[in-house]
C-alpha positions in Angstrom: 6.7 -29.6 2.6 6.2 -33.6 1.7 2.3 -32.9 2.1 2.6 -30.3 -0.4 4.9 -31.8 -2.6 2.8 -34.8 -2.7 -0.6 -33.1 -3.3 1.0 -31.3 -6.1 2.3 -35.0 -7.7 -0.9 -35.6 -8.1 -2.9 -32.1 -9.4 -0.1 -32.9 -11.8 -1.3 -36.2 -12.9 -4.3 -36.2 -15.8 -6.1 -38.1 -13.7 -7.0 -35.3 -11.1 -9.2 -33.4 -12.9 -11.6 -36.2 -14.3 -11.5 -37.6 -10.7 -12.8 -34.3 -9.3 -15.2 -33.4 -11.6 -16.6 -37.3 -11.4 -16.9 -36.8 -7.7 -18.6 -33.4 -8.0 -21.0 -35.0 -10.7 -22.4 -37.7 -7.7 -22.5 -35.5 -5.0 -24.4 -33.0 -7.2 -26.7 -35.3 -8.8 -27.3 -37.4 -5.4 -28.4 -33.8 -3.6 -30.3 -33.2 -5.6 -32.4 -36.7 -6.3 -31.2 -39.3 -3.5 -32.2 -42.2 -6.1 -29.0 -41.5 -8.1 -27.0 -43.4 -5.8 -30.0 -46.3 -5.6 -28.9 -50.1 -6.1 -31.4 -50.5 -9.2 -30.5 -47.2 -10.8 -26.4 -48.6 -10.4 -27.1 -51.6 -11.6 -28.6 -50.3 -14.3 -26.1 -47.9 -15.2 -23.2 -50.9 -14.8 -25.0 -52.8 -17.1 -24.6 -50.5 -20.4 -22.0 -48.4 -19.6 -19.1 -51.0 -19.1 -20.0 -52.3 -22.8 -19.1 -48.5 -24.3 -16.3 -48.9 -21.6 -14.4 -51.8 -23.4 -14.3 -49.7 -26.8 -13.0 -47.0 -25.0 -10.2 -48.7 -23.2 -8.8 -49.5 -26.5 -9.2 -46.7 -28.2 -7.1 -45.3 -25.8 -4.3 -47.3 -26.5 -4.6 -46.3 -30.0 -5.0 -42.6 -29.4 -1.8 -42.7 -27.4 0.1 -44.4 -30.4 -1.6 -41.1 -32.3 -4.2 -42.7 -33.9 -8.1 -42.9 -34.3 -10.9 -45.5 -35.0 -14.5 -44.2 -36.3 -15.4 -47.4 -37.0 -15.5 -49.3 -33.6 -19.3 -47.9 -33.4 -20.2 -49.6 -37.1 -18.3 -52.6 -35.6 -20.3 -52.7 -32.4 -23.5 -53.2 -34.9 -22.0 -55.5 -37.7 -20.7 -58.1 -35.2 -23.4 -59.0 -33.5 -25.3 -59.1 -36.8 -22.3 -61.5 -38.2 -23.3 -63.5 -35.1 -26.5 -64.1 -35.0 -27.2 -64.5 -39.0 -25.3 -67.5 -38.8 -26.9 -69.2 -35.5 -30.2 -68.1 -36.5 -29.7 -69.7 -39.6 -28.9 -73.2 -38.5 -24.9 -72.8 -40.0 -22.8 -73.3 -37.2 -23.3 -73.4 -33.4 -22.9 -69.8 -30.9 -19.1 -70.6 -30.1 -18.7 -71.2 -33.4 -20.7 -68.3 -35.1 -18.9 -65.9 -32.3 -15.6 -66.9 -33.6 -16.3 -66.1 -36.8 -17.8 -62.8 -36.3 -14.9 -61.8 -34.0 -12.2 -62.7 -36.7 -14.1 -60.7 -39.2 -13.8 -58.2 -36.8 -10.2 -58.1 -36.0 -9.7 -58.4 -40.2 -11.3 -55.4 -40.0 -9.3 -53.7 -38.0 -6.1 -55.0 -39.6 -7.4 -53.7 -42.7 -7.3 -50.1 -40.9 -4.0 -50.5 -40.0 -2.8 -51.5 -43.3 -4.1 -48.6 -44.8 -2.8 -46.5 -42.6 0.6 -47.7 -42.0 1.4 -49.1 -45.6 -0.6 -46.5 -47.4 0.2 -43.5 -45.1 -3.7 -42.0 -45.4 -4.3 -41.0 -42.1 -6.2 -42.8 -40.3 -9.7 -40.4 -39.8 -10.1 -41.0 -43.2 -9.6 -44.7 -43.5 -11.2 -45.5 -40.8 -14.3 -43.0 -42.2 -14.4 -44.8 -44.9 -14.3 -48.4 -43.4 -17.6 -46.8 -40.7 -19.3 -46.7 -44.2 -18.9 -50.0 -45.6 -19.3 -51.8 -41.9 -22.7 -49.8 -41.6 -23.5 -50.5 -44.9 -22.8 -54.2 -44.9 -24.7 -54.8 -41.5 -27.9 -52.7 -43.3 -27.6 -55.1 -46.2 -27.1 -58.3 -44.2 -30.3 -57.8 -42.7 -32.1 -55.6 -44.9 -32.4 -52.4 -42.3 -34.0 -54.0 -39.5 -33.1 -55.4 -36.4 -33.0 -59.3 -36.1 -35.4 -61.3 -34.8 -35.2 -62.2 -31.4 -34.0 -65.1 -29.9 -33.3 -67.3 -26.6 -29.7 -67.4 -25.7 -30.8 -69.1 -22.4 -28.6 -72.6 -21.8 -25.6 -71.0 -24.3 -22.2 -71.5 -22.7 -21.0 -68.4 -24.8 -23.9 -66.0 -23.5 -23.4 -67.2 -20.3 -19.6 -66.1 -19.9 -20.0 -63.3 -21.7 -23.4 -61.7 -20.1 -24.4 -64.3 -17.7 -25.4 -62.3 -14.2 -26.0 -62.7 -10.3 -28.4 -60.9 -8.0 -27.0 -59.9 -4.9 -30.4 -58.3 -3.2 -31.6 -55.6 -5.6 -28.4 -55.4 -7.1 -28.0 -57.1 -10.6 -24.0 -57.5 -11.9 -23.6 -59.2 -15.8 -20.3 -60.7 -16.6 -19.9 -58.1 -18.8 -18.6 -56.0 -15.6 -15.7 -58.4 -15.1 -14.4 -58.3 -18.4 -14.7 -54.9 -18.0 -12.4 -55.0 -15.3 -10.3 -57.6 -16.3 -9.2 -55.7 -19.6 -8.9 -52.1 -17.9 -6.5 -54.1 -15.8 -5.0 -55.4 -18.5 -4.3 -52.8 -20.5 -3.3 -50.5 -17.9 -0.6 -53.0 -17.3 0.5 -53.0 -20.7 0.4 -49.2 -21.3 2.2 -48.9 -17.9 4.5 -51.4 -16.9 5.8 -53.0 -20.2 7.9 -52.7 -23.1 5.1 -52.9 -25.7 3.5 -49.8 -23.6 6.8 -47.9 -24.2 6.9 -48.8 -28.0 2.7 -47.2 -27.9 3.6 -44.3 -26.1 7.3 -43.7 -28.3 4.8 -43.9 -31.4 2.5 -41.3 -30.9 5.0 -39.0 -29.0 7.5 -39.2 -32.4 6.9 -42.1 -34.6 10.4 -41.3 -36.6 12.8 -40.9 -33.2 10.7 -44.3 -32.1 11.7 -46.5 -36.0 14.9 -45.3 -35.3 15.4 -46.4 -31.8 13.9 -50.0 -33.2 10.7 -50.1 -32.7 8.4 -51.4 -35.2 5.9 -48.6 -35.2 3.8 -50.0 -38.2 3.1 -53.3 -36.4 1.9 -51.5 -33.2 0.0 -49.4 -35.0 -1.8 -52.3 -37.2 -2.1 -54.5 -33.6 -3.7 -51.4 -31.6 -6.4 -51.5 -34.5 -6.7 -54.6 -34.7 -7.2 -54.2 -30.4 -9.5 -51.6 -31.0 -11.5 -53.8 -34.0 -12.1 -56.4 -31.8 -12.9 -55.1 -28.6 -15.6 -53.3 -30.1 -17.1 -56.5 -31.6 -16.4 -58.0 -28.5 -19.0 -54.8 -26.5 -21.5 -55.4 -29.3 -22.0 -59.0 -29.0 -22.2 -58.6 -25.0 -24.7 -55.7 -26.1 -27.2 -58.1 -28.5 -27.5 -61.0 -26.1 -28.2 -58.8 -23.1 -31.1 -57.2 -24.7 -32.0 -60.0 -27.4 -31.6 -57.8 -30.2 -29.0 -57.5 -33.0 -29.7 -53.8 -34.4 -27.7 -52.8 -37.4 -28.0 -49.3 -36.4 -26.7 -50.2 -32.9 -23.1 -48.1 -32.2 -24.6 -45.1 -33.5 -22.1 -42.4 -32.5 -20.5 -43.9 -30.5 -17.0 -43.3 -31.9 -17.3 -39.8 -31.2 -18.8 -40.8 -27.5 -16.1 -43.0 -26.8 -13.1 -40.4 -28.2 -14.9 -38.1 -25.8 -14.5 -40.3 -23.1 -10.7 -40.8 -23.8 -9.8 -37.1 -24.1 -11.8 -36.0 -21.4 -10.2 -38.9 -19.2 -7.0 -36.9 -20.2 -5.3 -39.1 -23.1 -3.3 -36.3 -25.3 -4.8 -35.9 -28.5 -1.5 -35.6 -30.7 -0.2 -39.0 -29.0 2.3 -40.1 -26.5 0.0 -39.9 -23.3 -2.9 -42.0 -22.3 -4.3 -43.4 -19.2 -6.3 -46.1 -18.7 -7.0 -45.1 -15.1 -8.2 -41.8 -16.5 -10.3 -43.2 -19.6 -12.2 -45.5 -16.7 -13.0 -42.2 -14.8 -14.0 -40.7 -18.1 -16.2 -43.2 -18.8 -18.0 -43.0 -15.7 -18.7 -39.0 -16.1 -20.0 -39.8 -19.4 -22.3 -42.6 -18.4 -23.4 -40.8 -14.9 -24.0 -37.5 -16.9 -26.4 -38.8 -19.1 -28.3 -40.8 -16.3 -28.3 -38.0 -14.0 -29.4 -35.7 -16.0 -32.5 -37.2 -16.4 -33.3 -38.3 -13.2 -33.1 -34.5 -12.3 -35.3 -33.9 -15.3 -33.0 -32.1 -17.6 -34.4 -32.9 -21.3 -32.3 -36.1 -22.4 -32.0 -34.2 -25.4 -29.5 -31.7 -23.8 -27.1 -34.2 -23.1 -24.5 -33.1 -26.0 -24.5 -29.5 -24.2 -23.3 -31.0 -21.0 -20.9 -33.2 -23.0 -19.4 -30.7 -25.6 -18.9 -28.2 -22.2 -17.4 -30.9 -20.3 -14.9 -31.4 -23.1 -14.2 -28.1 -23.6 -13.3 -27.8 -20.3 -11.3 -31.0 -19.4 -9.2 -29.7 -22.5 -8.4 -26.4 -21.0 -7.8 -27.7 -17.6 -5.2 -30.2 -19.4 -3.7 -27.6 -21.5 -3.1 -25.7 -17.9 -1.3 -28.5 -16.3 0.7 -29.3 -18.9 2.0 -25.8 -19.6 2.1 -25.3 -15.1 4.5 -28.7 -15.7 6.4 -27.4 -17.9 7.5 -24.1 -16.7 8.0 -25.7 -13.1 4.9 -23.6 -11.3 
């Protein structure tokens, strides 16, 4: 009876399903082409997929307060532009020029928050509209194309945030600690504090949560802020470890890393998230796309797979949470 009272804890948690279906992913992929699971083709797929990771852990803090960003992937683009305009121009040094371009960032986000907090416009549409003039300024800054390239070799700043070791065929960047680091972080926070009650109390009923003393606007405003920053934060790693500072860089990748949170099992309408879950989500996003071209499905199918996956982590959810609910 314990053994099946415990197995059913955890079917219950969000977590279950994304965990499954990650697992069936690498067993499937690796059957079928053994190099899947290769050191190069890991370290490889480490390398870009724990920079999209870092927007995504904060957005799901956000989404469980019952909000969304569409601007972090406009931010992951006009940062690093911020950045290297002013070094490449002789203004100020990296450190300094990295500053800069990360408080820009966060005023961005505040901006969001203020909007959406003070001015009560929801926040698709603010932050919509703020994807637009981020894009927009990073396209002007540099006139549409990319930056030139550059040597950040002997930077302090590149090497903490991208800097990288070999162990044998296998290549790590920095960029995989922070990763870590923050994912820890943040699941602490969301977990095991009272700020983490005050996120979750303000997506699940903002009103019940004002009442009870909790200063939902500030949350809000700090979780987009959070959300601003981090994203800069991914784009600058992003630019110095592949020398280039595209304004287009971030593409879509709002929408990517919103699918990543859902399907990781963060409720839509607020008052749930999981970290835990969003870093499994993030890894069936990231190993989906990689394995489906090594097993020579057309890259440009990728958005089938994804939409399907989506489709069906929200139905599986949907299931639990109404099995939960009625005791089954």
């Amino acid at each position: 009876m314990e053994t099946q009272s415990l197995a059913k804890r955890l079917f219950a948690r969000p977590e279950a399903g994304p965990a499954i279906l990650l697992m069936l992913l690498i067993v499937v992929f690796t059957a079928i082409n053994p190099t899947f699971l290769s050191v190069l083709n890991i370290s490889n797929t480490l390398a870009f997929t724990v920079e999209l990771g870092l927007i995504a852990l904060a957005m799901t803090l956000l989404m469980t307060a019952g909000e969304f960003d569409l601007s972090v992937g406009s931010l992951f683009g006009l940062t690093p532009v911020l950045m290297w305009t002013l070094f490449n121009a002789g203004t100020t040094s990296l450190a300094l020029a990295f500053l800069v371009a990360m408080a820009v960032a966060a005023l961005i986000g505040a901006v969001n928050g203020w909007f959406v907090t003070a001015l009560k416009i929801p926040s698709f549409l603010v932050t919509l509209g703020m994807l637009l003039v981020a894009r927009g300024t990073a396209l002007y800054i540099t006139d549409g194309f990319p930056q030139r390239t550059w040597s950040a070799e002997g930077q302090w700043v590149a090497d903490v945030l991208v800097g990288s070791v070999q162990l044998g065929d296998l290549r790590l960047y920095m960029s995989l600690v922070w990763f870590v680091f923050f994912a820890l972080l943040l699941h602490y926070v969301l977990t095991g504090t009272r700020v983490g009650n005050w996120i979750q109390a303000a997506g699940g009923n903002a009103g019940a949560a004002a009442a009870r003393g909790v200063n939902v606007a500030r949350v809000k405003v700090g979780l987009f802020v959070l959300s601003a920053a981090m994203a800069g934060l991914a784009g600058v790693i992003s630019s110095i470890r592949t020398s280039a500072a595209n304004p287009n860089s971030g593409t879509g990748y709002e929408l990517e890393t919103i699918a990543m949170v859902v399907i990781g099992g963060t409720a839509l309408s607020g008052g749930r998230g999981t970290i835990i879950g969003t870093v499994i989500g993030i890894f069936i996003l990231r190993l989906m796309r990689n394995g489906i071209v090594m097993v020579g499905v057309p890259g440009l199918a990728y958005n089938i797979f994804i939409g399907a996956i989506i489709l069906g982590m929200m139905a599986l959810h949907s299931w639990l949470d109404r099995r939960n609910q009625s005791g089954g």
